[in-house]
N, C-alpha and C positions, 0 to 999 in steps of 0.2 A: 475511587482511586483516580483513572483519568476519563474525563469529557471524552465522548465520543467524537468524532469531528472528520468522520470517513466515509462520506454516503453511498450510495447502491450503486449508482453509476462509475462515482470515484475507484468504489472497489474491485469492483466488476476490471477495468481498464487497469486495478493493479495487478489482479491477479493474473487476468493476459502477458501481461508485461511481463510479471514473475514467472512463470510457467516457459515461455518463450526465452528469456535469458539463460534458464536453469536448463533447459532440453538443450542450449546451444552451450554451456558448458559441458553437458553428457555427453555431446556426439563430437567434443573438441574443437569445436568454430571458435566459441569465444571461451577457451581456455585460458586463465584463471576468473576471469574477470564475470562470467557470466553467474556466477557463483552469488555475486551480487544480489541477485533475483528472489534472495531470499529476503530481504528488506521490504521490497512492495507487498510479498506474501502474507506478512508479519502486519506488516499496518492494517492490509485489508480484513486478516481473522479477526485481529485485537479491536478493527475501525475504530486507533489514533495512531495521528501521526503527530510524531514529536516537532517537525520544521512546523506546520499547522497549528499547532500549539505555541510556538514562537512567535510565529506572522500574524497569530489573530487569525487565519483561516477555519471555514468552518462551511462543508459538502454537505454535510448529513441535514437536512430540511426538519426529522422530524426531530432529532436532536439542539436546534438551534431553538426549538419553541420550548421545551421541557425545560430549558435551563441556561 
C-alpha cells in the first residue's frame, strides 16, 4: 500500500515530539493545539509520512535499498 520512508531515528524524534505535545495538551499549556501530537505519533507507528512521500524524502536506510 504505502513505501515506508520513516526511519528509527526519524521516528524515535516523532514520537518524543508526539508524546510531549499530547501531555501539554492534557495538563492545558498548549490547549487545543497540542492535540496536534497525534500526527508525528501516526507517521512514526505507520513509518510514512505523507509530506515525505511528496518531497521524495526518505529516513528509513533499510527501506530505501528494498525498494
Amino acid at each position: 500500500m504505502f513505501k515506508n520512508n520513516v526511519g528509527v531515528a526519524d521516528g524515535a524524534i516523532r514520537v518524543f515530539i508526539g508524546m510531549a505535545l499530547i501531555f501539554s495538551a492534557l495538563s492545558g499549556y498548549f490547549d487545543p493545539w497540542g492535540w496536534i501530537g497525534v500526527v508525528p505519533l501516526l507517521t512514526a507507528f505507520t513509518r510514512n509520512c505523507m509530506l515525505y512521500s511528496i518531497l521524495g524524502l526518505n529516513t528509513c536506510k533499510t527501506c530505501a535499498k528494498k525498494g
